[in-house]
N, C-alpha and C positions, 0 to 999 in steps of 0.2 A: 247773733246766732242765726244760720243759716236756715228757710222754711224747710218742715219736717217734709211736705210731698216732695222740693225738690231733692232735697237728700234721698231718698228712699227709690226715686226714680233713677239719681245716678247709681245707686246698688242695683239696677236691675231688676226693678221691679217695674210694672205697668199698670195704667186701670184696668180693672176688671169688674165688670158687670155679669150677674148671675140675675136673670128669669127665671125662681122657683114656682112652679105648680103643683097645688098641693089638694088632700082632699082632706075635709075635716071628719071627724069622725061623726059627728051629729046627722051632717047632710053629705052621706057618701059619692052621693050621682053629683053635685056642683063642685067645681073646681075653682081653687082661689089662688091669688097668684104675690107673689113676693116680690121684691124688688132687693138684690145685694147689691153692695160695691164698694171696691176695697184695691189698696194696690196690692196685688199679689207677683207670684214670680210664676211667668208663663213657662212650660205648659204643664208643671208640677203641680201649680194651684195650691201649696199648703195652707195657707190662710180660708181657702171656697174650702179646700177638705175637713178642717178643723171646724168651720162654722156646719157644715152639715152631718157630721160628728154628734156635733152638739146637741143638733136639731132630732134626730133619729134616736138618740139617749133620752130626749128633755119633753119634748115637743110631741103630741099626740097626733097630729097632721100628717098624714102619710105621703111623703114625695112621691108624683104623678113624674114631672118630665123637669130637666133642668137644662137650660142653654145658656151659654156661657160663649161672650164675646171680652175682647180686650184690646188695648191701643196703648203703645206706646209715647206718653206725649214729648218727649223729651232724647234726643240721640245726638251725641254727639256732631254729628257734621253739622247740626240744625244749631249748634253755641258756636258763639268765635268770642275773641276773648279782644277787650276795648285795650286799646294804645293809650288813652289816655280818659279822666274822669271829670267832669265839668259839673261848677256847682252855682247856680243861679240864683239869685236872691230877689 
């Protein structure tokens, strides 16, 4: 069975990394900060949308700022496909 990230990157998905800053409700003046990452589909993000969905219903922490980077690790030009398979003992 083939690994689940690189299937999911040949559908078109990428990493994506979310920096959420947040403020707690206890101590409003400090800011705390989150770390996501997940492979989602640029630049719709349903997966960053659904998690902070979540967070805004669930979560008492009020989103401050959120920046969001992504990378594609996996593209077609970057595979070629092997002629032939060698197996060493």
């Amino acid at each position: 069975m083939a690994d689940r990230d690189a299937l999911v990157q040949w559908q078109g998905f990428s990493l994506t990394t979310a920096e959420i800053l947040y403020r707690l409700p206890d101590h409003p003046s400090l800011l705390q900060t989150y770390i996501w990452q997940e492979y989602d589909l640029h630049p719709l993000y349903p997966r960053l949308k659904a998690f902070l969905g979540f967070w805004t219903a669930n979560l008492d922490g009020r989103l401050f700022r959120i920046t969001v980077a992504h990378k594609a690790l996996l593209s077609p030009r970057e595979l070629r496909i092997a002629a032939a398979d060698f197996h060493l003992n």
